[in-house]
Backbone of each chain as nested JSON, in Angstrom:
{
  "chains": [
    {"id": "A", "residues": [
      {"number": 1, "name": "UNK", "atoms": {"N": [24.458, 15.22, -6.693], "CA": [24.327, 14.537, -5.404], "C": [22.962, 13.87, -5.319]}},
      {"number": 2, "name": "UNK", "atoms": {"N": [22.861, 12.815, -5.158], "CA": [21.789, 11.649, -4.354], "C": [21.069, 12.08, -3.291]}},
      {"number": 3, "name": "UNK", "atoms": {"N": [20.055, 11.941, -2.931], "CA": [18.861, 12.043, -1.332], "C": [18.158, 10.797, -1.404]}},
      {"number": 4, "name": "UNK", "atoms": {"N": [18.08, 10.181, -0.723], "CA": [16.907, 8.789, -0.58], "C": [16.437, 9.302, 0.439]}},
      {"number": 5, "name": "UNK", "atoms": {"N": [15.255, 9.987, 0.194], "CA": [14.253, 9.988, 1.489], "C": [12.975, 8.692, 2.057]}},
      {"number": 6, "name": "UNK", "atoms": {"N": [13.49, 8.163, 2.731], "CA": [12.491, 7.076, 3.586], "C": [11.46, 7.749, 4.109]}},
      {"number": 7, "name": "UNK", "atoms": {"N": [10.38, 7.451, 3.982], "CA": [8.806, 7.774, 4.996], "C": [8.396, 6.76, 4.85]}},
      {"number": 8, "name": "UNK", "atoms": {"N": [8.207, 6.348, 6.45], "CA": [7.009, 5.069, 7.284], "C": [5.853, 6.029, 7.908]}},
      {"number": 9, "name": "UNK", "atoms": {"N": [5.174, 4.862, 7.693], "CA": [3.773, 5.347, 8.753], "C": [4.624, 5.424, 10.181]}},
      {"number": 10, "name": "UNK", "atoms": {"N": [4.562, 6.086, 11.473], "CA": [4.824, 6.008, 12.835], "C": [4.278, 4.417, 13.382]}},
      {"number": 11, "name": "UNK", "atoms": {"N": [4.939, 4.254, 14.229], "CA": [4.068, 3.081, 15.07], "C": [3.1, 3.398, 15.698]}},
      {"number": 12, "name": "UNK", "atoms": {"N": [2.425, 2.426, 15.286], "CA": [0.826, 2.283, 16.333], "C": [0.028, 3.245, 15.092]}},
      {"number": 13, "name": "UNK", "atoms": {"N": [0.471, 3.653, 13.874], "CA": [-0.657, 4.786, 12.682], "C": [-1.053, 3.021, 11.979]}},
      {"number": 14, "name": "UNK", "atoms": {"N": [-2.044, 2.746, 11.856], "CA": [-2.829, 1.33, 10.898], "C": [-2.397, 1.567, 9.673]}},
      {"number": 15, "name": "UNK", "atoms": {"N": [-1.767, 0.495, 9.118], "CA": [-1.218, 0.142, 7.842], "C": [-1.932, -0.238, 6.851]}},
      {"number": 16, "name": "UNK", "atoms": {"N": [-3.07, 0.007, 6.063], "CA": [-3.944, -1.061, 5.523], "C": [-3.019, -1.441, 4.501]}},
      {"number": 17, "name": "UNK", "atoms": {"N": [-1.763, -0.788, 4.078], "CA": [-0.764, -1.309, 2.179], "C": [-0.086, -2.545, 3.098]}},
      {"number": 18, "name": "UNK", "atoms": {"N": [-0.027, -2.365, 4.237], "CA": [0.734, -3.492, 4.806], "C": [0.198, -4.937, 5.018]}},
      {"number": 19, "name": "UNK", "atoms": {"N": [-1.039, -4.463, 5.94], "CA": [-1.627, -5.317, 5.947], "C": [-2.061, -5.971, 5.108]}},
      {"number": 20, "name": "UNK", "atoms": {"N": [-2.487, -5.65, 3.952], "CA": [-2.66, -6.183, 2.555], "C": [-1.937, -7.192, 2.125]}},
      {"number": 21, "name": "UNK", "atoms": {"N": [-0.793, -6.752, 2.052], "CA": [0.573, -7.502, 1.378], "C": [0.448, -8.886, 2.435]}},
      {"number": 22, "name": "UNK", "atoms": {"N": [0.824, -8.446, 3.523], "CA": [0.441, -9.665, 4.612], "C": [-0.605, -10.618, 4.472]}},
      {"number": 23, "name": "UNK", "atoms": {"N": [-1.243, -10.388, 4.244], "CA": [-2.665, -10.959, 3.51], "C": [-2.261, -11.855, 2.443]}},
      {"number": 24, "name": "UNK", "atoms": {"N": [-1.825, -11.55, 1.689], "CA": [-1.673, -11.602, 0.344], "C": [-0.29, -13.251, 0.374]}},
      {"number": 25, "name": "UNK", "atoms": {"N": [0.606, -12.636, 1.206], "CA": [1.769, -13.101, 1.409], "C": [1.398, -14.768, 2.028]}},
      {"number": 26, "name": "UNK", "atoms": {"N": [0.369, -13.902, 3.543], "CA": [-0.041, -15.712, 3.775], "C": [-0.951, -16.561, 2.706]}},
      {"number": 27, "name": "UNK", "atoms": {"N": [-1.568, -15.996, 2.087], "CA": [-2.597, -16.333, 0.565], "C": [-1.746, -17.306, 0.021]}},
      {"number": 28, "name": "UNK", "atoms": {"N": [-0.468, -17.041, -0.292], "CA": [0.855, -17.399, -1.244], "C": [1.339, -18.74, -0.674]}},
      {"number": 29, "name": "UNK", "atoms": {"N": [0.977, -18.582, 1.162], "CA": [1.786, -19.523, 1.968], "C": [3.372, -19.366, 1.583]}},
      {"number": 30, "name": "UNK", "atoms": {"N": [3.476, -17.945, 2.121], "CA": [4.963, -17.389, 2.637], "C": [4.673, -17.436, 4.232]}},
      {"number": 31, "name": "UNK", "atoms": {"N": [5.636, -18.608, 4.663], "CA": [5.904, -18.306, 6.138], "C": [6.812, -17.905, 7.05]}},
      {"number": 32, "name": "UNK", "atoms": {"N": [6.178, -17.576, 8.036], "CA": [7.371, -17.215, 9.156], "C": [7.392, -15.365, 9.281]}},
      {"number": 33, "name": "UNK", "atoms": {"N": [6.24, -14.862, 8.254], "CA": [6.201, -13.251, 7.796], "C": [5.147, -13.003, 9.052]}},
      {"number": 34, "name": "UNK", "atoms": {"N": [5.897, -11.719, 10.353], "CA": [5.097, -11.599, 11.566], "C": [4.445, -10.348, 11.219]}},
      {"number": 35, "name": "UNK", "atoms": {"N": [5.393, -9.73, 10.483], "CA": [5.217, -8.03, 10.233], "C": [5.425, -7.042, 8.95]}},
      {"number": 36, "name": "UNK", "atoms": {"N": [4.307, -6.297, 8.102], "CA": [4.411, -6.144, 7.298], "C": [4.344, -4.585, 7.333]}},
      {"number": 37, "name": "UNK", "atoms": {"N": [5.29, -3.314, 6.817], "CA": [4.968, -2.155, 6.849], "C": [5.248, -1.898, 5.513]}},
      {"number": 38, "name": "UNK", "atoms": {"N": [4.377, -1.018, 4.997], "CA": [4.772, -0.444, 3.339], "C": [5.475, 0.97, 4.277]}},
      {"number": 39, "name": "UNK", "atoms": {"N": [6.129, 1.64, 2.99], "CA": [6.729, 3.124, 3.188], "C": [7.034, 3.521, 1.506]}},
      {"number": 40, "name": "UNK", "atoms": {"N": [7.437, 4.9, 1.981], "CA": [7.414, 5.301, 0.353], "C": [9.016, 5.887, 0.0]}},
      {"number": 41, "name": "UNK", "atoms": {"N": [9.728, 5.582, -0.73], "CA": [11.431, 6.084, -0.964], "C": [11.234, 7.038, -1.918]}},
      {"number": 42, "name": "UNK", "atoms": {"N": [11.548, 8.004, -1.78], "CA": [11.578, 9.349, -2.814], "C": [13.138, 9.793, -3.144]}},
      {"number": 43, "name": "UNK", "atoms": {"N": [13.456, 9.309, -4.054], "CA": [14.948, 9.513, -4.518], "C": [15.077, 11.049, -5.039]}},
      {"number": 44, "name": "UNK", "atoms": {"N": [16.298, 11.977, -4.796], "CA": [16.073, 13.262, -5.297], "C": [17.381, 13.441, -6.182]}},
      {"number": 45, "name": "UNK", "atoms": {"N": [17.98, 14.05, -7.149], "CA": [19.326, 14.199, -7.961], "C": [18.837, 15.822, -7.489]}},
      {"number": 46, "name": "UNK", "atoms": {"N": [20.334, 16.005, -7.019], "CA": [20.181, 17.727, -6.441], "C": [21.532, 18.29, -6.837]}},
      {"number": 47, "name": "UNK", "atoms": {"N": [21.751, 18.878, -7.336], "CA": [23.184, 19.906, -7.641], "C": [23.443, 20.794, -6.211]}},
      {"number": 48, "name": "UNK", "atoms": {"N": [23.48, 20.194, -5.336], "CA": [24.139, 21.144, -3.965], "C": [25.72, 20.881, -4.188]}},
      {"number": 49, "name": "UNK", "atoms": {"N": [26.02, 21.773, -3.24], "CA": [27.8, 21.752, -3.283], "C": [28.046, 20.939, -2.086]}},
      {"number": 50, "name": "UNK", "atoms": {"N": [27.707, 20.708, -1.535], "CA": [27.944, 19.292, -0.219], "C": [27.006, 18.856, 0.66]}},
      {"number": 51, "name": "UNK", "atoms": {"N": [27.72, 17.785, 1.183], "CA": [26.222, 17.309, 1.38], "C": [25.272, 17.857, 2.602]}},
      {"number": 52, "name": "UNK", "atoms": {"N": [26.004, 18.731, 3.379], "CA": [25.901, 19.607, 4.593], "C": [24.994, 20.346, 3.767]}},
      {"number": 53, "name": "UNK", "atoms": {"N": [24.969, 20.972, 2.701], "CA": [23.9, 21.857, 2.352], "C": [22.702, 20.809, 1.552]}},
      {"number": 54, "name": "UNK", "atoms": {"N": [22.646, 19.955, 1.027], "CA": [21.789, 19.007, 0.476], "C": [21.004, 18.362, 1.581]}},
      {"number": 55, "name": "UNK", "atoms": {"N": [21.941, 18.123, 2.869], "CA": [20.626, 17.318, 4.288], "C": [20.007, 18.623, 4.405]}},
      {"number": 56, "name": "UNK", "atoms": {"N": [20.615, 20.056, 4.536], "CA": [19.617, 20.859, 5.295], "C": [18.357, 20.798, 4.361]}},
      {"number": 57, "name": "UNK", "atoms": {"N": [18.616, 20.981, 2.436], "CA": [17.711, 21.445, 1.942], "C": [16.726, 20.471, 1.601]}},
      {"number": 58, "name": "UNK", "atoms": {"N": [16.955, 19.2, 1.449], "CA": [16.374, 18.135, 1.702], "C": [15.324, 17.346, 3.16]}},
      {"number": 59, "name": "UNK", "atoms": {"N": [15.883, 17.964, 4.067], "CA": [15.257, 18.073, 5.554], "C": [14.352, 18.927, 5.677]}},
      {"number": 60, "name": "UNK", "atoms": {"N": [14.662, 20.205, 4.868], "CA": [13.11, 21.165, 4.853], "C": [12.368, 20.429, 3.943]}},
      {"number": 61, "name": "UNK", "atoms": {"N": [12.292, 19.986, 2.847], "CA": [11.664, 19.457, 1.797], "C": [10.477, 18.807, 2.165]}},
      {"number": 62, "name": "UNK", "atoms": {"N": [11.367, 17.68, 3.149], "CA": [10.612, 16.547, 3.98], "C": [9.772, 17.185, 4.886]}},
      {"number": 63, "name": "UNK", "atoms": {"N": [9.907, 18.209, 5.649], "CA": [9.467, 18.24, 7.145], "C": [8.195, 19.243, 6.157]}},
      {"number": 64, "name": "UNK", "atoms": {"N": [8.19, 20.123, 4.908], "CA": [7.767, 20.824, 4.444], "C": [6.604, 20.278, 3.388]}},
      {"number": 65, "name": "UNK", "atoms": {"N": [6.858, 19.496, 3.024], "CA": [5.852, 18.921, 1.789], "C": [6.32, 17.217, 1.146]}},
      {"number": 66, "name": "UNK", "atoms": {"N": [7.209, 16.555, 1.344], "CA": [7.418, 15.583, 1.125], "C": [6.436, 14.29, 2.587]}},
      {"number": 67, "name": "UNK", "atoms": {"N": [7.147, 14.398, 3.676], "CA": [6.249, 13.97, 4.576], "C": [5.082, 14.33, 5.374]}},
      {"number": 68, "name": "UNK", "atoms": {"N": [4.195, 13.887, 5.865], "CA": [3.006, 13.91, 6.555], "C": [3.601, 13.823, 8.194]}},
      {"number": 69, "name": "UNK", "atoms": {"N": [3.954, 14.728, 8.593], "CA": [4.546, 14.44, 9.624], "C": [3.656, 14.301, 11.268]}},
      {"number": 70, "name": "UNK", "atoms": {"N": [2.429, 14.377, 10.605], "CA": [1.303, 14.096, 12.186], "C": [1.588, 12.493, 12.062]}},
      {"number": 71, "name": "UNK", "atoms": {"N": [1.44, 11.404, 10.587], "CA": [1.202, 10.467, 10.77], "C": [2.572, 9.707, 10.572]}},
      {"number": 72, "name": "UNK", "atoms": {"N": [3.277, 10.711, 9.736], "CA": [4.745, 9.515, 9.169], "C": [5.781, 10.76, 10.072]}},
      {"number": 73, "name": "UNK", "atoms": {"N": [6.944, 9.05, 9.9], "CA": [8.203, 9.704, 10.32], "C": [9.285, 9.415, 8.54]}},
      {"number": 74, "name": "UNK", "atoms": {"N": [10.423, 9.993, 9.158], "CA": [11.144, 10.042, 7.422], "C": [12.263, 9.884, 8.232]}},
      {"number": 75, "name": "UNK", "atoms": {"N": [13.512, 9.539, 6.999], "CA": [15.215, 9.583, 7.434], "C": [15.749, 9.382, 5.824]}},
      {"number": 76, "name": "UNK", "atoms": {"N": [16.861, 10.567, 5.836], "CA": [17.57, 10.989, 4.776], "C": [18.572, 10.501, 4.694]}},
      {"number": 77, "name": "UNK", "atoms": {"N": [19.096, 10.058, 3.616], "CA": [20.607, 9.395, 3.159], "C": [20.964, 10.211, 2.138]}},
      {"number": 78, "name": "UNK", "atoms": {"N": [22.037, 11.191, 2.136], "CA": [22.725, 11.914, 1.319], "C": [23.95, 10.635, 0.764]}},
      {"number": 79, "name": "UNK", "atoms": {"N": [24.03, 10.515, -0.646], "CA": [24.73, 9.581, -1.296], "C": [25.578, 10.073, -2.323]}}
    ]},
    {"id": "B", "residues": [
      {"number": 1, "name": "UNK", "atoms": {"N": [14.293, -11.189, 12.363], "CA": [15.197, -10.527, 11.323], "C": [14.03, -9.544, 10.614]}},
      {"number": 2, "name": "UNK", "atoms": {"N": [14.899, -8.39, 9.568], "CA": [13.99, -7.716, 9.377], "C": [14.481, -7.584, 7.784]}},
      {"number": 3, "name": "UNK", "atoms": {"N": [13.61, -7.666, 6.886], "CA": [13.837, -7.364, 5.73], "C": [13.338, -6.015, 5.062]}},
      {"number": 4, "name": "UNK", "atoms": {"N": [14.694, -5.162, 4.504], "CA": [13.829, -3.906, 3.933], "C": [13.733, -4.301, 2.341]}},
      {"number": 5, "name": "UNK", "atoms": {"N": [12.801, -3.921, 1.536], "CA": [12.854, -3.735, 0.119], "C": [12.178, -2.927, -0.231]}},
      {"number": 6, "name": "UNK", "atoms": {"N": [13.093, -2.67, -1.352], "CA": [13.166, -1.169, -2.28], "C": [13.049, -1.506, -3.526]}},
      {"number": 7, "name": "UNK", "atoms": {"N": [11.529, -0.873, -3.856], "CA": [11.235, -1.367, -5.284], "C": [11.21, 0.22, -5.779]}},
      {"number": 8, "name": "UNK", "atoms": {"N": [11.554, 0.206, -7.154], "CA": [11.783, 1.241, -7.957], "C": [11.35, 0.977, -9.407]}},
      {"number": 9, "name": "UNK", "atoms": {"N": [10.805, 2.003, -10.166], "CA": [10.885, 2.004, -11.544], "C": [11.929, 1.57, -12.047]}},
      {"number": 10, "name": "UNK", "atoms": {"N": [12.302, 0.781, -13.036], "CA": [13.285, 0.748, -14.036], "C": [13.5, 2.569, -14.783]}},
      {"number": 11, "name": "UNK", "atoms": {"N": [14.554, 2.361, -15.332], "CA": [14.698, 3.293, -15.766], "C": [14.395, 3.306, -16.989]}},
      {"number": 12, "name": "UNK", "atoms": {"N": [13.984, 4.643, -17.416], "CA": [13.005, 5.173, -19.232], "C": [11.763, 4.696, -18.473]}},
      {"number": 13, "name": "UNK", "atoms": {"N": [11.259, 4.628, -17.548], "CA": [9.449, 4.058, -17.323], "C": [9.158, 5.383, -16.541]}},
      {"number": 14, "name": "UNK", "atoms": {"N": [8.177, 5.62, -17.388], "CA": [7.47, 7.004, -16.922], "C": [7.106, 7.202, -15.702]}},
      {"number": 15, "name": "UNK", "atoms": {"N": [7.189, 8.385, -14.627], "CA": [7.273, 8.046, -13.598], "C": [6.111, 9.46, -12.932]}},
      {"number": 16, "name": "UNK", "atoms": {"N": [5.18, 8.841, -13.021], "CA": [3.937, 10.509, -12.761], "C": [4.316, 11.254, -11.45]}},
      {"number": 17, "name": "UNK", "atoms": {"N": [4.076, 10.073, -10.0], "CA": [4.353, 11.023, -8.82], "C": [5.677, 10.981, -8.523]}},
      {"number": 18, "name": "UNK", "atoms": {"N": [6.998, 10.721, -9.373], "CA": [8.244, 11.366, -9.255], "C": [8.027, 12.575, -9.932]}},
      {"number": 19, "name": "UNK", "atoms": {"N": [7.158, 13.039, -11.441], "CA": [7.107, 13.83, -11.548], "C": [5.99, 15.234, -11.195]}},
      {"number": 20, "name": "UNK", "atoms": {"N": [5.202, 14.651, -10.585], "CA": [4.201, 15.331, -9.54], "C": [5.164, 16.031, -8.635]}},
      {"number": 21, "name": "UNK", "atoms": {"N": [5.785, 15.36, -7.865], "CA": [6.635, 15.592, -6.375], "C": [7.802, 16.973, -7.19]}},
      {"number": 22, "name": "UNK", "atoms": {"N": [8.327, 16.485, -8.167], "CA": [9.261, 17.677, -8.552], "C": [8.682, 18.848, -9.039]}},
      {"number": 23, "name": "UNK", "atoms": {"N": [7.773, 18.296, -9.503], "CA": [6.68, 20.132, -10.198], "C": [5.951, 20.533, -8.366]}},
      {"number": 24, "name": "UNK", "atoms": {"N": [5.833, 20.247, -7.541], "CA": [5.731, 20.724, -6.38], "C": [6.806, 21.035, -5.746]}},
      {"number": 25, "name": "UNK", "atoms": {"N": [7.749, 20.631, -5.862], "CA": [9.2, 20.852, -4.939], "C": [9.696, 22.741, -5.64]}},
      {"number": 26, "name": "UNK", "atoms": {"N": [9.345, 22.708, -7.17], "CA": [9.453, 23.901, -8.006], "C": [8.834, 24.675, -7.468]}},
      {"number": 27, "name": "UNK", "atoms": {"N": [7.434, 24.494, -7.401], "CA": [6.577, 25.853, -7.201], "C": [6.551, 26.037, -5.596]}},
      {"number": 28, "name": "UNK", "atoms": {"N": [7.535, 25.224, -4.89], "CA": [7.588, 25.943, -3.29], "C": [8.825, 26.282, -3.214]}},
      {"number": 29, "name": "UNK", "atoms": {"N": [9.659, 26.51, -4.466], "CA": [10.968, 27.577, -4.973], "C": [12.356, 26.822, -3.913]}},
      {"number": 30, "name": "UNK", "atoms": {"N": [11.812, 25.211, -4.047], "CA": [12.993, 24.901, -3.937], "C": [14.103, 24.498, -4.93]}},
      {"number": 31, "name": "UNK", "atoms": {"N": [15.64, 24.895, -4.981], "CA": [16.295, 24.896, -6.012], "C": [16.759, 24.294, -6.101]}},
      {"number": 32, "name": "UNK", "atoms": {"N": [17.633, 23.76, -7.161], "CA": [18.572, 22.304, -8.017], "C": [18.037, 21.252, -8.032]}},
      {"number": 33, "name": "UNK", "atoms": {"N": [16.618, 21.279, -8.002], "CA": [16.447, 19.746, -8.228], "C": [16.642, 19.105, -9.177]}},
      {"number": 34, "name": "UNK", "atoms": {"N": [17.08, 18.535, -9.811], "CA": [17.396, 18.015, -11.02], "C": [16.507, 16.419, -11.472]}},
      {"number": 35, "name": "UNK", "atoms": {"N": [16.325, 15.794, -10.668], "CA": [15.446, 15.144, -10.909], "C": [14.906, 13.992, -9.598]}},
      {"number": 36, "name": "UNK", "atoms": {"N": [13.389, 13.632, -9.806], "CA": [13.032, 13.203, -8.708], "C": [11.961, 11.65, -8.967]}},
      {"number": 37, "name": "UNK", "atoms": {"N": [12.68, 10.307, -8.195], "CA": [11.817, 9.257, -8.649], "C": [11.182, 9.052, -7.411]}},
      {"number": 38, "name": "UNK", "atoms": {"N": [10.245, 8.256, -7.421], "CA": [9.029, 8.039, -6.244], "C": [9.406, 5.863, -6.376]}},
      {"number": 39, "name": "UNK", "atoms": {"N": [9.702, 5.535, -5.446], "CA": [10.058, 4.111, -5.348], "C": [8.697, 3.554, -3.849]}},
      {"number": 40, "name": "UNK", "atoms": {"N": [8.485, 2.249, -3.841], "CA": [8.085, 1.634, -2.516], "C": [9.178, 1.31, -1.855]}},
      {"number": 41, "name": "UNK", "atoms": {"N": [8.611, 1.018, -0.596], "CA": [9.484, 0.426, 0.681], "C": [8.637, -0.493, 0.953]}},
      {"number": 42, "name": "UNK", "atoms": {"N": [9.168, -1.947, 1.385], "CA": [8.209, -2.544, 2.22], "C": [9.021, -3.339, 3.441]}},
      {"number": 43, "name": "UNK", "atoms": {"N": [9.13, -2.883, 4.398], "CA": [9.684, -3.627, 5.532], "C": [8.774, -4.861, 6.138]}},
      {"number": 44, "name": "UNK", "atoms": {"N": [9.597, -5.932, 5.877], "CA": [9.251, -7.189, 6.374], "C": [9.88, -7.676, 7.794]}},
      {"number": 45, "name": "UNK", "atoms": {"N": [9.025, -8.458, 9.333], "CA": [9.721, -8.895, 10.173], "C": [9.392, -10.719, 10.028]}},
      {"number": 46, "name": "UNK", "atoms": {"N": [10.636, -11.127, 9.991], "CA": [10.886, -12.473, 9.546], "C": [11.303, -13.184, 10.664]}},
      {"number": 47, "name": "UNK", "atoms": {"N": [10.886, -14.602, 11.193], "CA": [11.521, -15.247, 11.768], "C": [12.346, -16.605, 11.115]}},
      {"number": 48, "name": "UNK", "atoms": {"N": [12.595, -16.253, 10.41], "CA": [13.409, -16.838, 9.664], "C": [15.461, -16.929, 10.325]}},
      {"number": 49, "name": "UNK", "atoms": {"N": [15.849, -18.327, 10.279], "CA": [16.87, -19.145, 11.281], "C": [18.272, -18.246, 10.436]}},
      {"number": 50, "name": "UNK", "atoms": {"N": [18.416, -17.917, 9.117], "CA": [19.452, -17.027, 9.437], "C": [19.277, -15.812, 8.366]}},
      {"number": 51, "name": "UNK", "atoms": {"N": [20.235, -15.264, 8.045], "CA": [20.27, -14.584, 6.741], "C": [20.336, -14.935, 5.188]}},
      {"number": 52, "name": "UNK", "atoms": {"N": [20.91, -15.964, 5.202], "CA": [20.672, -16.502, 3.987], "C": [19.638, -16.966, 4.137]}},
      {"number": 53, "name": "UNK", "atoms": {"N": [18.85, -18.105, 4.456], "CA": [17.491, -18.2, 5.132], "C": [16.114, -17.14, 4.421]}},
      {"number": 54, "name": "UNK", "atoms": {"N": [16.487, -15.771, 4.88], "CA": [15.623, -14.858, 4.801], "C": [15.664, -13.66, 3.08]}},
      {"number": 55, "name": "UNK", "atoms": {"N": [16.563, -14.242, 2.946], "CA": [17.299, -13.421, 1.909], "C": [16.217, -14.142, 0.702]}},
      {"number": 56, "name": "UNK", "atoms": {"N": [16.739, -15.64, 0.909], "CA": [16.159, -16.573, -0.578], "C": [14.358, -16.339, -0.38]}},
      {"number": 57, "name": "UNK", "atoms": {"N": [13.865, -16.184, 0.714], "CA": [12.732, -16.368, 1.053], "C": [11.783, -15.2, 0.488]}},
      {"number": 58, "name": "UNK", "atoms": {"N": [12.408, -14.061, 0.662], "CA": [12.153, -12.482, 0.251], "C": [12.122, -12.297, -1.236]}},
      {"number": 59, "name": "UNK", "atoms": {"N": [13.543, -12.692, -1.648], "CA": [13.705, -12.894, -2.686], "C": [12.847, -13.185, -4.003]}},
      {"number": 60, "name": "UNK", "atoms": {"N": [11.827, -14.399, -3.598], "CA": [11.236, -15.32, -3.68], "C": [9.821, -14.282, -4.206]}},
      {"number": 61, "name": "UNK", "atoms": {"N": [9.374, -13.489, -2.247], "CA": [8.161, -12.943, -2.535], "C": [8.286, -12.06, -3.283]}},
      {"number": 62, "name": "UNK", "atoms": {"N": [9.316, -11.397, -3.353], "CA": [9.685, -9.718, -4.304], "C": [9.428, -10.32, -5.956]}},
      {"number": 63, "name": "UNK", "atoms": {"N": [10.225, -11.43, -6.296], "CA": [9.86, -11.553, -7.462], "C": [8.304, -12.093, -8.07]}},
      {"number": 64, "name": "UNK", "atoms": {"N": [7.716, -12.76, -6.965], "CA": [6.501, -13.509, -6.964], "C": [5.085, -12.332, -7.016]}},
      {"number": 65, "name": "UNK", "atoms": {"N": [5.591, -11.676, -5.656], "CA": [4.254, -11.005, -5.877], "C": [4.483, -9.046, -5.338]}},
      {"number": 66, "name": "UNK", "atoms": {"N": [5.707, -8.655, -4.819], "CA": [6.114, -7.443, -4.332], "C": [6.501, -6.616, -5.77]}},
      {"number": 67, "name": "UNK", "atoms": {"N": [7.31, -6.988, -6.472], "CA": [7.623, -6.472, -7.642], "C": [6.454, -6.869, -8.739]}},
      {"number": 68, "name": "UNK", "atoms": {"N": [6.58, -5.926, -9.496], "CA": [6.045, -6.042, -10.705], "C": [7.659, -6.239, -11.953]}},
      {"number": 69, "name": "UNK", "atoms": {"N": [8.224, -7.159, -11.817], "CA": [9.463, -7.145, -12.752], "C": [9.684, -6.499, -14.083]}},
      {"number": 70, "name": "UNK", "atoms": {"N": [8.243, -6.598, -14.726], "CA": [8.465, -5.557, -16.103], "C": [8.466, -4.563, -16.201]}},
      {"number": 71, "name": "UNK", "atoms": {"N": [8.068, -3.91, -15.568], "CA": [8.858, -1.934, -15.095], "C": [9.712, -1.835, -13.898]}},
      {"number": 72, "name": "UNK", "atoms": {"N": [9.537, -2.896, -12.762], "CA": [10.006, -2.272, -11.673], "C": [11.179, -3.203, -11.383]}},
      {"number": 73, "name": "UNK", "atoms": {"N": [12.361, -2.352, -10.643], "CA": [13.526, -3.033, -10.251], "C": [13.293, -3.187, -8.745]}},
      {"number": 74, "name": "UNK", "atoms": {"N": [14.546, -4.005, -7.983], "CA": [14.3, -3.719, -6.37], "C": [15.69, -4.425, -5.853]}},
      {"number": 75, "name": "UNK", "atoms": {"N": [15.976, -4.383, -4.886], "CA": [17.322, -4.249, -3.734], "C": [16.036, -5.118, -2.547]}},
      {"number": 76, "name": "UNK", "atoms": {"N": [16.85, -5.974, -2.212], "CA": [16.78, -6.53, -0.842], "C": [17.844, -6.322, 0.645]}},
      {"number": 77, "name": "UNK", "atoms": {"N": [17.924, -5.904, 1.662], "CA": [18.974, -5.271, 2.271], "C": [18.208, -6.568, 3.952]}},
      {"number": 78, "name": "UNK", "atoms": {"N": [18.862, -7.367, 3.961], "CA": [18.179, -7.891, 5.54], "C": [19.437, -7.637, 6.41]}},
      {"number": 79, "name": "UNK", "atoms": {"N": [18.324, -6.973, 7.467], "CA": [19.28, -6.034, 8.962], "C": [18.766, -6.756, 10.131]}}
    ]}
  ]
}
């Protein structure tokens, strides 16, 4: 079984990977780009028996040592 | 409009904090992991007139300057 775990910075936490790229992007003269957020995808291959037991153990993972949860938020896709 | 992209290692490209993240996921005795890759996210907000529009445009920066194409793969998804 598959996990794609998503983590963003929260809104309103300062982006500097974002802002960067944004930077970078108008540098290039890419237009029409208002908003730039980086985040990080952590793909997991897990041998659970469904996926009811893979969100729970995957949801501790995150809330436990995968995310920063004062500054980021996360969301799991069992696949 | 909002563009997500998901850049990832190719596969066989050595992957340190996928394998950082799984030698930590071990020693906090979580089980079956079988294997674990570490990818970017970068959410883009576009004002760009439609979806195709935003698609070619992304497209464009991912291969230009978001990706690194010789190790890294990526998915464009505009929501």
């Amino acid at each position: 079984m598959k996990a794609i775990v998503n983590i963003y910075l929260k809104e309103g936490v300062l982006d500097p990977q974002g802002k960067a790229i944004h930077h970078a992007l108008d540098a290039m003269n890419f237009q029409g780009v208002k908003d730039v957020r980086m985040g990080k995808q952590i793909i997991l291959q897990l041998d659970s028996e469904s996926k009811e037991a893979a969100l729970a153990e995957v949801t501790k993972m995150a809330e436990d040592i995968l995310a920063n949860t004062v500054i980021e938020d996360y969301s799991i896709e069992i696949v």
